[in-house]
C-alpha positions in Angstrom: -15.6 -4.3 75.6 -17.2 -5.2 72.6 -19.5 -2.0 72.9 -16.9 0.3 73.3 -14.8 -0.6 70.2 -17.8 -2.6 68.2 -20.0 0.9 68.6 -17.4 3.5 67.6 -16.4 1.7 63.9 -20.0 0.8 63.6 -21.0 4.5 63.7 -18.4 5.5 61.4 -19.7 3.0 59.0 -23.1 4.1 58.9 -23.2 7.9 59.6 -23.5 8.3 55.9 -26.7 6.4 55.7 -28.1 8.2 59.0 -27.6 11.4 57.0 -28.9 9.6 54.2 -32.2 9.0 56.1 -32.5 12.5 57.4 -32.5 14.0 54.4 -35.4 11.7 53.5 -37.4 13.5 56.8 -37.1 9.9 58.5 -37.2 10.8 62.6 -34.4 9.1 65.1 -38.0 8.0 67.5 -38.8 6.4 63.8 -35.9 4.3 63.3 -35.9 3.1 66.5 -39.0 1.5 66.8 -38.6 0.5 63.0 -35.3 -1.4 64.5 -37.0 -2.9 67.7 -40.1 -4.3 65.6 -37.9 -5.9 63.1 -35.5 -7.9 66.0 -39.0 -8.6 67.1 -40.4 -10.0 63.9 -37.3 -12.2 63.3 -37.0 -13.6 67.2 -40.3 -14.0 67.5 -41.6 -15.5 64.1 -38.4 -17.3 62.9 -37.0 -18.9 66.1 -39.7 -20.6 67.6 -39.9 -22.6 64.3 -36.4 -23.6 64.2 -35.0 -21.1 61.7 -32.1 -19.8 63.5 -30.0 -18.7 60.1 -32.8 -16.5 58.2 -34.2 -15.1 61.9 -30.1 -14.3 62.6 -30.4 -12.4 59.3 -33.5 -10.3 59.8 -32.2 -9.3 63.6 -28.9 -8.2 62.4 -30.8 -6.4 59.8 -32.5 -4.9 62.1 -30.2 -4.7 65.4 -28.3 -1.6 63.5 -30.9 0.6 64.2 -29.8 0.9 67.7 -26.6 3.2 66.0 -28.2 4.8 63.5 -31.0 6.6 65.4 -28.4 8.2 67.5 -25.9 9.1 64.6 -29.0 10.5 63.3 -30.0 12.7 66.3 -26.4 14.0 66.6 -26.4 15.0 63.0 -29.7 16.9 63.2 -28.7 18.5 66.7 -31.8 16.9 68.1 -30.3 15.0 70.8 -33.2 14.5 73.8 -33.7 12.8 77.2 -37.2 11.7 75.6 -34.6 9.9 72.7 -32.4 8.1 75.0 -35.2 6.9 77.4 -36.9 5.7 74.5 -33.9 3.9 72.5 -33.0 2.3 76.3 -36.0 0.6 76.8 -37.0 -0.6 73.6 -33.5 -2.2 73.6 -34.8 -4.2 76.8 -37.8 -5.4 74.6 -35.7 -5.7 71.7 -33.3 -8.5 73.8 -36.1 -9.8 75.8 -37.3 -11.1 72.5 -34.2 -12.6 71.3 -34.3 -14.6 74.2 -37.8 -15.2 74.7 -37.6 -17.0 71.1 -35.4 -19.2 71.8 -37.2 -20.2 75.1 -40.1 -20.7 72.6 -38.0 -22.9 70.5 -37.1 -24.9 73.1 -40.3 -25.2 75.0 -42.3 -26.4 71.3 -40.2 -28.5 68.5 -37.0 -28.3 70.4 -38.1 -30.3 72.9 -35.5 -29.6 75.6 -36.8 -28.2 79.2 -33.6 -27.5 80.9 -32.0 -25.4 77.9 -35.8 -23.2 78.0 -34.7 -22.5 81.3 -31.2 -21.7 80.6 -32.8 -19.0 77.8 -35.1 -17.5 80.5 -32.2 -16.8 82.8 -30.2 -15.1 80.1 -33.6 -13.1 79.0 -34.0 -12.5 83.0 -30.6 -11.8 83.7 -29.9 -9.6 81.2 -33.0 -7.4 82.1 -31.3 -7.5 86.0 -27.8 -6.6 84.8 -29.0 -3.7 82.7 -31.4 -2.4 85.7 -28.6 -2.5 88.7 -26.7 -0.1 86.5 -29.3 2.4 85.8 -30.7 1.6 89.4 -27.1 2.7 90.7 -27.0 5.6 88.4 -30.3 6.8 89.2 -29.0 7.3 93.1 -26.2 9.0 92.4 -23.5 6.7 92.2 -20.8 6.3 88.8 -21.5 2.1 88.7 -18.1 2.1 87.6 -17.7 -1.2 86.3 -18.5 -2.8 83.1 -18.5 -6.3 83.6 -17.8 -9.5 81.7 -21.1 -9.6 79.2 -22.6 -6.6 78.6 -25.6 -6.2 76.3 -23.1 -6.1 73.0 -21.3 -9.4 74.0 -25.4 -11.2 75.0 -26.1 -10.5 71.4 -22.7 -11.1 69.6 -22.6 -14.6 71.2 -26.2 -15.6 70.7 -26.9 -14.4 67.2 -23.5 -15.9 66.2 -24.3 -19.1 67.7 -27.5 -19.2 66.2 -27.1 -18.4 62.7 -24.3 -21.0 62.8 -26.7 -23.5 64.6 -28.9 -22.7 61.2 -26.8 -24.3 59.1 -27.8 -27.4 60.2 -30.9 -26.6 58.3 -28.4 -26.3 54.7 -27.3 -29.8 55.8 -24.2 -29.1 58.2 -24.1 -31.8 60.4 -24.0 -31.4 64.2 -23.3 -27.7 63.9 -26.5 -27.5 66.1 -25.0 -27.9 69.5 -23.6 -24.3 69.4 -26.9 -22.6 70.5 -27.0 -24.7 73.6 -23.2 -23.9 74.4 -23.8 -20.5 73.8 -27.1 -19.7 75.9 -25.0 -21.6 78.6 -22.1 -19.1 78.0 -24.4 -16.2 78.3 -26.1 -17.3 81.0 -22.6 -17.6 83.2 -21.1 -14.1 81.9 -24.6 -12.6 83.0 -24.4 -14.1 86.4 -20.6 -13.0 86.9 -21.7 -9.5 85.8 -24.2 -8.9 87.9 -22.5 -9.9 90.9 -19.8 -7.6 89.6 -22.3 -4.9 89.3 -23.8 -5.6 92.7 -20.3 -5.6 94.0 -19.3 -2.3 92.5 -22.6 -0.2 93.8 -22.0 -1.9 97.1 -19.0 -1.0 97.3 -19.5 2.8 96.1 -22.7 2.9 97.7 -20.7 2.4 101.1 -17.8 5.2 100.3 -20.8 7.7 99.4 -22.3 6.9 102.5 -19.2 7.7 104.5 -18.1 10.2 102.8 -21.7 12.2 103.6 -21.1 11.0 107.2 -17.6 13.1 107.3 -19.0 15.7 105.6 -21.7 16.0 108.2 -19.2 15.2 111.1 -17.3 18.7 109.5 -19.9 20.9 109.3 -21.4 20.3 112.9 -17.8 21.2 114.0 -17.7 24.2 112.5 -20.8 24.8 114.0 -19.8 24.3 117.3 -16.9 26.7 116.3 -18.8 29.1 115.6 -21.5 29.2 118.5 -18.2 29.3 120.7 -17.2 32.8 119.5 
């Protein structure tokens, strides 16, 4: 949900800046990994050291690349398969690191095993949740189903959570506790939408199936018809 309506004012917003930076001969490719190195930089230096607020501040920064690079391709007409493969997977690496710094966090001066696990699941089940879909799309089938988190939601919820939970470093007490509550949330919503996605390409998966079984039924019929006359 949050992708669909999130994304569309969000592009609005920035198309003048993506025009900004074509102008400037910046590339889409460019931008995108410029984007996926910064989320990078700022889960992977700030987080395991406890600085949720400024490492919140340098992903957001950052995480806008993923709708500028393809304002920017629209604009210069330059839309590619190469472009979307490669904005799609660095967004894997880009979440994966999110996640994987807060594991880090937890597993060093956090101190706490069971909420490192939590973080892997959400960095594992995220990767999972965005795979059956492209998995299901891949062989043909229209994975019609959103599902409760999506990649928008993972982020929205973690990176809120956690620049709130840095506050605690400014000398808000107790604010701390929303990380935890928030990887725990994450971690559910991925697990009830993959089972929603597994559901869906099960389901469609089946009709397709069927539907190829009819249509072969049919046309060995008319076969028969016609080796009659």
């Amino acid at each position: 949900m949050l992708n669909k309506y999130a994304r569309a004012f969000f592009t609005r917003v920035l198309t003048p800046f993506a025009a900004l930076l074509l102008r400037l001969g910046v590339s889409p490719d460019a931008v995108t990994l410029i984007g996926t190195a910064g989320v990078m930089a700022g889960a992977l230096v700030f987080f395991p050291m406890g600085e949720f607020f400024w490492g919140t501040i340098v992903i957001t920064i950052f995480v806008f690349s993923d709708l500028v690079d393809g304002n920017m391709a629209r604009q210069a007409g330059i839309s590619s398969r190469w472009g979307a493969f490669l904005d799609s997977t660095l967004d894997r690496v880009a979440d994966g690191a999110v996640f994987a710094g807060f594991a880090l966090w937890y597993a060093g001066s956090g101190d706490n095993d069971m909420m490192c696990a939590v973080a892997i699941f959400c960095l594992a089940s995220g990767q999972v949740v965005s795979y059956t879909k492209a998995r299901g799309e891949s062989i043909g089938l229209p994975v019609a189903v959103n599902g409760l988190v999506e990649r928008a939601e993972r982020l929205v919820i973690s990176l809120v959570a956690a620049g709130l939970a840095g506050l605690h470093g400014f000398g808000v007490p107790g604010i701390q506790i929303l990380l935890p509550i928030a990887l725990w949330a994450v971690a559910a919503g991925s697990l009830v939408t993959l089972v929603q996605r597994v559901v869906t390409v099960r389901r469609e998966s089946a009709e397709a199936d069927a539907a190829a079984a009819r249509g072969g039924t049919a046309g060995t019929a008319e076969q028969g018809s016609e080796a009659a006359q």
